[in-house]
C-alpha positions as CSV (number, residue, x, y, z in Angstrom):
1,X,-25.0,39.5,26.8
2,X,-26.2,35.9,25.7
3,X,-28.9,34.1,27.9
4,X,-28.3,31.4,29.6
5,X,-31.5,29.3,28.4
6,X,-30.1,25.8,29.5
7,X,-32.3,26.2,33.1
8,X,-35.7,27.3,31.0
9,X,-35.7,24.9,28.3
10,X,-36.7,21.5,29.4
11,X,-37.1,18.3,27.2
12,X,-40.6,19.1,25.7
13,X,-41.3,22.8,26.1
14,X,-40.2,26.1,28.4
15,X,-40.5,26.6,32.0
16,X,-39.5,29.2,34.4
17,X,-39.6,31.7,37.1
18,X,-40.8,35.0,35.9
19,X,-38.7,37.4,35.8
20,X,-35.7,36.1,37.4
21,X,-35.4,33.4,34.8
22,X,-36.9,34.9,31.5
23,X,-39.7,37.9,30.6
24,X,-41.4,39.3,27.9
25,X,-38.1,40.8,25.9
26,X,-37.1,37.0,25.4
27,X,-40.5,36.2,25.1
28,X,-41.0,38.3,21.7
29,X,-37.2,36.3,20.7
30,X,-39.8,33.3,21.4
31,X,-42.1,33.8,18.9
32,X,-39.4,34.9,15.9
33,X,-37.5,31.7,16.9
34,X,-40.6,29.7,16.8
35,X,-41.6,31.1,13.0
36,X,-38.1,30.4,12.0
37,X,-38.0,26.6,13.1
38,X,-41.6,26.1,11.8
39,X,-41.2,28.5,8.8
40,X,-45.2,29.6,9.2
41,X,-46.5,32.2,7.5
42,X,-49.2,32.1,10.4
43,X,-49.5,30.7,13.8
44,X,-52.1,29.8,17.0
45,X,-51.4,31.6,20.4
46,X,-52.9,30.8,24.0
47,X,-52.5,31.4,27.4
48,X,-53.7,30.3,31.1
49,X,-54.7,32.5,34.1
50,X,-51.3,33.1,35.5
51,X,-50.9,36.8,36.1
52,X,-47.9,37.1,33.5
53,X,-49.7,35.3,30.9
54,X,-51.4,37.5,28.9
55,X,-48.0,40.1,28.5
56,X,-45.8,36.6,27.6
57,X,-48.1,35.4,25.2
58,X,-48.8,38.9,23.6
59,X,-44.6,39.7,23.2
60,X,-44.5,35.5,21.4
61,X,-47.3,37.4,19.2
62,X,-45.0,40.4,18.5
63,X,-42.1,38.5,17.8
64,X,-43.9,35.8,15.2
65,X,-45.6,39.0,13.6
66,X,-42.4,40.5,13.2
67,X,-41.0,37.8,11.1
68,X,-43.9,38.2,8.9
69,X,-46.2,35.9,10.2
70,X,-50.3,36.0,11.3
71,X,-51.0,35.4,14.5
72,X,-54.3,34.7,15.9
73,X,-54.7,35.0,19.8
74,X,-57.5,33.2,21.5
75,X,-56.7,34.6,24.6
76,X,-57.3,32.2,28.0
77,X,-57.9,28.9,27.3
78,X,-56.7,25.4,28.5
79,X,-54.0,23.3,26.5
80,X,-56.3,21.1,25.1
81,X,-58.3,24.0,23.7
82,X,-54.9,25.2,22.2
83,X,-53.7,21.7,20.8
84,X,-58.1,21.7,19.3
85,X,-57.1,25.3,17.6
86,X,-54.0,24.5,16.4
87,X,-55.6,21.1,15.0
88,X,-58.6,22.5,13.5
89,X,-57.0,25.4,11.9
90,X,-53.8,23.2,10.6
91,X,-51.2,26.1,12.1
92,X,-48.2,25.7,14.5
93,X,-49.0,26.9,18.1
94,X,-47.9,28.3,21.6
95,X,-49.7,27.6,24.8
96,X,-48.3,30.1,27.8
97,X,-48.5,27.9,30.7
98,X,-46.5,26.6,33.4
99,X,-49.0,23.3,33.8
100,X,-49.4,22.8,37.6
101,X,-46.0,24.6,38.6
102,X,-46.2,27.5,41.6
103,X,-47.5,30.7,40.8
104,X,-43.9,32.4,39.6
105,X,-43.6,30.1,37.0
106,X,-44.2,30.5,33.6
107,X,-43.6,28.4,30.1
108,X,-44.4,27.6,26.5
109,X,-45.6,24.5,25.4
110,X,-44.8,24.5,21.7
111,X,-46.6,22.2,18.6
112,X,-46.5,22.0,14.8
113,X,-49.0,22.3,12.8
114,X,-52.2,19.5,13.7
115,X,-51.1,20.0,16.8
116,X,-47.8,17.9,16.2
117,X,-45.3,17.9,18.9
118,X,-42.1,20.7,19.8
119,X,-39.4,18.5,21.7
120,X,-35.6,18.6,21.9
121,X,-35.6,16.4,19.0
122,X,-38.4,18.2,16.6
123,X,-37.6,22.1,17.0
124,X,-36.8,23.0,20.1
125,X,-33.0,22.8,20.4
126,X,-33.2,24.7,17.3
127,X,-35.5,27.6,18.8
128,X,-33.1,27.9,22.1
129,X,-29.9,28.0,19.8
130,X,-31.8,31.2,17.7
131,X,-32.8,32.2,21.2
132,X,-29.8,32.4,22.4
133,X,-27.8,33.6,19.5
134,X,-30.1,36.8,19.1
135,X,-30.3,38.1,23.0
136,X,-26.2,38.9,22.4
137,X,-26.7,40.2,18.3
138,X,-29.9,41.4,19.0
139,X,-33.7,41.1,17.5
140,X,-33.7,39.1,13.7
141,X,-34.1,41.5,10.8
142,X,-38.1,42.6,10.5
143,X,-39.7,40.9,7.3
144,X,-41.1,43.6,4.7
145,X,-44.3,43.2,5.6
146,X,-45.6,42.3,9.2
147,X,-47.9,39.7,10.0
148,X,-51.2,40.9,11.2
149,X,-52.6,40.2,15.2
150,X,-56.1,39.1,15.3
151,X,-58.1,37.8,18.1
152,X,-60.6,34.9,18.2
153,X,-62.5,32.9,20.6
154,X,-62.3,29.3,20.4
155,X,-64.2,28.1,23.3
156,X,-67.6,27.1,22.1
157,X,-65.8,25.7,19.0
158,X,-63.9,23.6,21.1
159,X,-66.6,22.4,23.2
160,X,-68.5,21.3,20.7
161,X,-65.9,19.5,19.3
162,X,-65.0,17.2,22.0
163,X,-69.0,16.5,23.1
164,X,-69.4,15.1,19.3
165,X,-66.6,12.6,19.7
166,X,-68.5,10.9,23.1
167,X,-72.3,10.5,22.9
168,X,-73.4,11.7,25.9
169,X,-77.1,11.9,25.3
170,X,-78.8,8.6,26.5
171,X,-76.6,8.9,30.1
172,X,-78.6,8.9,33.4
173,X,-78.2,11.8,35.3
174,X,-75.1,12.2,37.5
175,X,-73.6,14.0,39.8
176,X,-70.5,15.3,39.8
177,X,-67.7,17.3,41.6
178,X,-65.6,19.6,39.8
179,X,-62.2,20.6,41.3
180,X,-60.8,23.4,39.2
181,X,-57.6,24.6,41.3
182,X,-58.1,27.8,40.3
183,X,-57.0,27.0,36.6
184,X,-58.2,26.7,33.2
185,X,-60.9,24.2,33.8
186,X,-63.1,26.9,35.8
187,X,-63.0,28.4,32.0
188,X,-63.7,25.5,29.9
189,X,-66.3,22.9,32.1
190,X,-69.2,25.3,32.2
191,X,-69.0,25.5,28.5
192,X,-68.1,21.9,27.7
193,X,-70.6,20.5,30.3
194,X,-73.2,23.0,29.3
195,X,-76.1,21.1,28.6
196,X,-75.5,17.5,29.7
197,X,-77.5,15.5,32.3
198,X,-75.0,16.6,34.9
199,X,-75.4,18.3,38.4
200,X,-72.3,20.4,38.3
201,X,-71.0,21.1,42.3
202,X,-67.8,23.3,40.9
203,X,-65.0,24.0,43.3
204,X,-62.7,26.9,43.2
205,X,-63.5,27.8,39.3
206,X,-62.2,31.2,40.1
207,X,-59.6,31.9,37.2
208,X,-56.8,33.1,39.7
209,X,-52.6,32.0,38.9
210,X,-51.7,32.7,42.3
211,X,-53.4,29.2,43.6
212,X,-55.1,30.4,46.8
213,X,-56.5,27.1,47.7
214,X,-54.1,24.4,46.7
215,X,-51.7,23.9,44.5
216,X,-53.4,22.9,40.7
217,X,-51.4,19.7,40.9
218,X,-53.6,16.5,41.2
219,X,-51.3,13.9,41.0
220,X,-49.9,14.9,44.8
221,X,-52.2,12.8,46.7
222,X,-52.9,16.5,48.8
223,X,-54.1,18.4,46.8
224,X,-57.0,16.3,46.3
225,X,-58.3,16.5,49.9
226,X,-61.1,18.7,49.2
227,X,-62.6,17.2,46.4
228,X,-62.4,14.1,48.5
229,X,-64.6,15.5,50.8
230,X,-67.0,17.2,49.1
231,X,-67.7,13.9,47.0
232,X,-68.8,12.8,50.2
233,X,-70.6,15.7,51.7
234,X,-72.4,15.7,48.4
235,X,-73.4,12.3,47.9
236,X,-71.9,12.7,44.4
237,X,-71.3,10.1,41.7
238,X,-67.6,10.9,41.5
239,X,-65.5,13.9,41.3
240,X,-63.5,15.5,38.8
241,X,-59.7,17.1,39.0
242,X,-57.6,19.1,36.0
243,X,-54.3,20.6,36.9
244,X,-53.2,24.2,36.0
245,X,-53.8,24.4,32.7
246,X,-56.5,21.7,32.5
247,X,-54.8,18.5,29.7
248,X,-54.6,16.2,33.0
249,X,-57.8,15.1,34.3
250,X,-58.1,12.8,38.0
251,X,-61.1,10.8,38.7
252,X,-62.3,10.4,42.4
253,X,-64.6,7.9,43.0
254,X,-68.2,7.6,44.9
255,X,-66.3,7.0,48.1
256,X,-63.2,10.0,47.6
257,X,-61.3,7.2,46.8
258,X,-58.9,8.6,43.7
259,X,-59.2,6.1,40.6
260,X,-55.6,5.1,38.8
261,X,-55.1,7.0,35.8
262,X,-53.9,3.6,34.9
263,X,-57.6,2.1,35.3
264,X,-58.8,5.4,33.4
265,X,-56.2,4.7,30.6
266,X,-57.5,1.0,30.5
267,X,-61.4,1.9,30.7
268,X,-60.9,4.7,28.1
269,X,-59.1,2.1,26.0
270,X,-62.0,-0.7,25.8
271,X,-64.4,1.7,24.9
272,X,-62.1,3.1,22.1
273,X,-61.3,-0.8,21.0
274,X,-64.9,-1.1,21.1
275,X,-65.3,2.0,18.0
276,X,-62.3,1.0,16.5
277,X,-61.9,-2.9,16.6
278,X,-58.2,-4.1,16.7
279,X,-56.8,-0.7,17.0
280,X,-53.2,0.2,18.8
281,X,-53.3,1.7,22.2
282,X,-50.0,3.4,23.9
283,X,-49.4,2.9,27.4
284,X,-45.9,4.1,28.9
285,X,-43.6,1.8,30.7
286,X,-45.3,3.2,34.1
287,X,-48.8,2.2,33.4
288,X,-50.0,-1.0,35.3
289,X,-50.1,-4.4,33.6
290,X,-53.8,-4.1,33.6
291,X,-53.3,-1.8,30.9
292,X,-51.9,-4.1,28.6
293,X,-54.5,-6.8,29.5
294,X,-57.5,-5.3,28.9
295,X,-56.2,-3.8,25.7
296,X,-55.2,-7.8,24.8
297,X,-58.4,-9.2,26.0
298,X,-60.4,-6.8,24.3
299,X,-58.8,-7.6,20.8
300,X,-56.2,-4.4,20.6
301,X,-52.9,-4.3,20.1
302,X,-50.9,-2.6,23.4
303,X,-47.3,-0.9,22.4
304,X,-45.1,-0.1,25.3
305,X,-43.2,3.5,25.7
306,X,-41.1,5.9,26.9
307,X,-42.8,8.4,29.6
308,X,-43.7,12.0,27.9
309,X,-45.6,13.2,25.4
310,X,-43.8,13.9,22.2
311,X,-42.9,10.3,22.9
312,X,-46.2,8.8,23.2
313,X,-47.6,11.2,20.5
314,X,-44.6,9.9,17.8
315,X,-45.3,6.6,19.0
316,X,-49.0,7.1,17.8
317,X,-48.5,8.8,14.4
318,X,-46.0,6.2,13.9
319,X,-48.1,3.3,14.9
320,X,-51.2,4.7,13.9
321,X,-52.9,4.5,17.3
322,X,-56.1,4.7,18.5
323,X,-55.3,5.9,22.3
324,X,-52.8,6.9,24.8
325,X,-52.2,6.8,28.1
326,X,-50.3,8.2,31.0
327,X,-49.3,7.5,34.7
328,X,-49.6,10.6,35.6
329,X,-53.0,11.4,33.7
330,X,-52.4,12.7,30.0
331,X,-55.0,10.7,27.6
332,X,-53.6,10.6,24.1
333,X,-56.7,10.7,21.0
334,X,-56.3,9.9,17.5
335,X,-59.4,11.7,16.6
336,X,-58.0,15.1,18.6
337,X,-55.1,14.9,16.3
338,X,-52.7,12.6,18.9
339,X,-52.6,15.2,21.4
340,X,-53.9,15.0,25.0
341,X,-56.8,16.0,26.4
342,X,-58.1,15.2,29.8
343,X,-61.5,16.5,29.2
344,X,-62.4,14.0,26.6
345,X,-61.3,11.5,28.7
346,X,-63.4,13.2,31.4
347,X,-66.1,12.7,29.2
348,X,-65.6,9.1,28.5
349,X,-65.9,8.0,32.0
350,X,-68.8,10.4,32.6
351,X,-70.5,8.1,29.3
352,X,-68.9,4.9,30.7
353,X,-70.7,5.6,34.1
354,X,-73.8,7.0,32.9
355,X,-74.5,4.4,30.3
356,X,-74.7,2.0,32.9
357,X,-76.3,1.6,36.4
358,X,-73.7,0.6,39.0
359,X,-71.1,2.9,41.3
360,X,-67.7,3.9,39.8
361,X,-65.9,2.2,41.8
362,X,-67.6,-1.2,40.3
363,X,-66.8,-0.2,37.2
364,X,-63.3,0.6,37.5
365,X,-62.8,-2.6,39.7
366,X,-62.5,-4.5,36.3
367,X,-59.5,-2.1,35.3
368,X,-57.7,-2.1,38.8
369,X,-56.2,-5.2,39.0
370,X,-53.2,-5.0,41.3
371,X,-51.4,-3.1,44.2
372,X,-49.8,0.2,43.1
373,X,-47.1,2.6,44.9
374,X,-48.0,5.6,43.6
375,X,-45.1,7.7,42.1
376,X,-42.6,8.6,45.2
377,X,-39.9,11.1,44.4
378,X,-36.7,10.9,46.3
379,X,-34.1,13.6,46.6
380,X,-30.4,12.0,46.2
381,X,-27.2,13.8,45.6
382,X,-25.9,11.6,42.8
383,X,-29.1,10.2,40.3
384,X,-26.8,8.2,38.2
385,X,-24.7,6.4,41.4
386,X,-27.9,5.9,43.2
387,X,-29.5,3.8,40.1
388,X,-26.4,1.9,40.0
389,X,-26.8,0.3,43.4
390,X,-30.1,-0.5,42.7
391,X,-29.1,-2.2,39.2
392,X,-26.6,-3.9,41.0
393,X,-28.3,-5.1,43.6
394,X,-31.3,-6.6,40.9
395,X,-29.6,-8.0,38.2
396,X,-28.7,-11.2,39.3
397,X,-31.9,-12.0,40.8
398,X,-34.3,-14.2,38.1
399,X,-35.7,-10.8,36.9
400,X,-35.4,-8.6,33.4
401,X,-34.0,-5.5,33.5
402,X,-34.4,-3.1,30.5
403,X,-33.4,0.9,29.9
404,X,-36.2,2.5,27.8
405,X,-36.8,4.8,30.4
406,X,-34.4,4.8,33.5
407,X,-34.2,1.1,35.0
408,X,-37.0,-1.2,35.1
409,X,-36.6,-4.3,37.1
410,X,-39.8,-6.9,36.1
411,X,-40.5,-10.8,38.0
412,X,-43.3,-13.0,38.0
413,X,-45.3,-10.9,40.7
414,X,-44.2,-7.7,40.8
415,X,-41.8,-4.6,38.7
416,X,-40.8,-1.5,39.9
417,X,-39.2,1.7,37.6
418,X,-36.9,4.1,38.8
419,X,-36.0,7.2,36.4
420,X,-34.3,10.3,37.1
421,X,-36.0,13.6,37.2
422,X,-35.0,15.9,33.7
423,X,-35.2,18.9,36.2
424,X,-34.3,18.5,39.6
425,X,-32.1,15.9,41.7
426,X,-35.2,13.5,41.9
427,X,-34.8,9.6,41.1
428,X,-39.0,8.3,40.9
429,X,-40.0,5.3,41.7
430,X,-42.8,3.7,40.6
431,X,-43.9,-0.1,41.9
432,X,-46.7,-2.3,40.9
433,X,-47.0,-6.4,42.7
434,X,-50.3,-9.1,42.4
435,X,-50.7,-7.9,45.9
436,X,-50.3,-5.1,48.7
437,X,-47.5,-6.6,51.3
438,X,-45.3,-7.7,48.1
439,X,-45.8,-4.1,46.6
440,X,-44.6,-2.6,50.3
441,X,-42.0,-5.1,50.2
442,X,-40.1,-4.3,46.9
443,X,-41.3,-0.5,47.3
444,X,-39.4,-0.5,51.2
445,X,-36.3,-2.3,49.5
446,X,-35.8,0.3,46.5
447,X,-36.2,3.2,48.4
448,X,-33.6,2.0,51.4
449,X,-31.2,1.5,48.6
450,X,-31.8,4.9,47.1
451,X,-32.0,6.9,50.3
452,X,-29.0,5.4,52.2
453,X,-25.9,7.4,51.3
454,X,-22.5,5.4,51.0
């Protein structure tokens, strides 16, 4: 019987519950599909701390193997620390991961060689149709000869890596809160901070997929509440946040107050700019206009997006950007081959805030220009009717209106986006004004439009 793949593969890699929605038998399908597409004669395989992890990634090995190709398994290990060992060693890669999703949940994020992107438009539609086809025929024909499984450890590599692209030497000490959530950055900040003028305080480090404490989701404003507090109860000079599999990387402030990934993206930026004088930064549609600004005032060149990665990481070969960044915390480096990695962004705001005297929060203040909704997620019965009121109710007020990604309405003081969710019946909404009552007012007006039923 075929599978039905069309509820596991999303628009950049695979995601599902384990074992309702896939296992390890289409796992091993996986890998052979995956060696196919990429036609390597040797691949990169990784995996987080979720319980199913290690038997997922170790069937993708199996498969790719049994097309003929060498794969080498580095075992647990972040996202980042897979896109640095599919960088450094110039071969295609699988990360086994289901980011900051619930415990049941399991996926594979995919990349080319130099840790080039998998999406629906660059491999993966190809990999689900071989998928697919092979779970009713049955397993491809085995090569001749086998590719051989090795194991390496890429850890140390990969920490010494990123800590040579930010000098970090000449910083005053700090002290700083680490919020693990149980993921892959328990596994890769001792090794990566190892060494630095930092006073570590860690917080729930303990490798463990189940998520016992909270969910390894920073960007819902709860799941933050701890490191808040312990910022505070510590007297710390910030804290520190990574989701599951530990690309995404929130910044709390001196006072627990969390720090816009937008103000990050902008910080990260200047300092970039500053290396690399009139270089391209990406921003998506969702960043703030601070973004933008700073990158302008600081003699770059800002170039507006669609929201996901193998967007903002085409965008950046193509352009030949410096930087990238996110809403929703993913931080883009040309010199870690395009991809994402929050920990060197980490690291930049650890040199940012060390290389100078004053609290975070002053520093970021320059970055943090105006009032911010937040990404708020409303569940509607009909995406594509809902976003029609709202168009209809905009667009012959003395505003633009444009569709790169979902509907963005912009005016003098204020904008506001509103895309639908790839995966569930979600429309997001995303408002930024010059000031707090005019953010509320537009925010209040979208979201009675949205969440009032004809």
């Amino acid at each position: 019987m075929t599978a039905d793949l069309s509820q596991i593969v999303k628009a950049y890699d695979v995601r599902g519950v384990v074992p309702d929605q896939w296992d390890e038998s289409l796992a091993e399908l996986f890998g052979a599909a995956f060696v196919r597409v990429t036609d390597a004669d040797a691949i990169v395989v990784g995996h987080d701390m979720r319980p199913s992890s290690p038997g997922l990634a170790d069937a993708f090995a199996r498969g790719a193997a049994r097309l003929g190709a060498d794969v080498t398994l580095i075992g647990l290990c972040s996202t980042d620390q897979l896109y640095f060992a599919s960088g450094s060693f110039d071969l295609p890669g699988a990360m086994f991961t289901a980011s900051h999703n619930p415990a049941q949940y399991n996926g594979i994020k995919m990349c080319r060689a130099g840790a080039a992107p998998v999406g629906q438009d660059t491999g993966l539609a190809e990999i689900r149709e071989l998928v697919e086809g092979w779970s009713e025929t049955g397993a491809p024909e085995a090569a001749a000869t086998p590719g051989a499984i090795t194991h390496r450890d890429t850890l140390k590599d990969y920490a010494r890596y990123l800590t040579s692209l930010v000098d970090l030497t000449a910083i005053r000490p700090l002290k700083v809160v680490v919020d693990a959530g149980n993921g892959m950055g328990g596994h890769t900040v001792p090794t990566v901070f190892e060494g630095l003028p930092l006073d570590v305080v860690p917080m729930y480090f303990e490798l463990d997929g189940t998520f016992p404490n909270h969910e390894a989701n920073p960007l819902d404003p709860k799941n933050i509440v701890d490191l808040q507090a312990r910022v505070l109860a510590e007297g710390a000079d910030l804290g520190l946040a990574f989701d599951g599999d530990a690309d995404r990387c929130f910044v709390v402030d001196e006072r627990g107050e969390p720090v816009s990934p937008s103000a990050i993206t902008a910080l990260v930026a200047a300092r970039e700019l500053a290396k690399h004088p009139g270089g391209t930064i990406i921003h998506n549609l969702i960043t703030s206009w601070s973004v933008p600004e700073v990158v302008r005032e600081q003699g770059g060149e800002p170039v507006r997006t669609r929201v996901g990665h193998s967007f903002i990481k085409e965008e950046m070969a193509k352009t030949g950007a410096i930087f990238g960044g996110e809403h929703s915390a993913h931080y883009y480096f040309k010199d870690f081959w395009n991809a994402d990695t929050g920990m060197l962004a980490a690291l930049h705001v650890l040199a940012a805030l060390g290389g100078q005297e004053g609290a975070l929060s002053a520093l970021v203040a320059a970055y943090d220009r105006y009032a911010s909704s937040g990404e708020i997620n409303s569940t509607v019965a009909d995406q594509k009717a809902s976003a029609a009121k709202v168009r209809a109710t905009y667009e012959n007020e003395d505003v633009t209106l444009d569709d790169l990604d979902g509907l963005t309405v912009t005016a003098r003081d204020w904008w506001f986006n509103l895309r639908a969710s790839n995966t569930e019946p979600l429309l997001r909404l995303n408002v930024e004004a010059r000031d707090e009552a005019t953010m509320a007012r537009i925010r209040d007006e979208v979201l009675a439009l949205v969440r009032t039923t004809a």
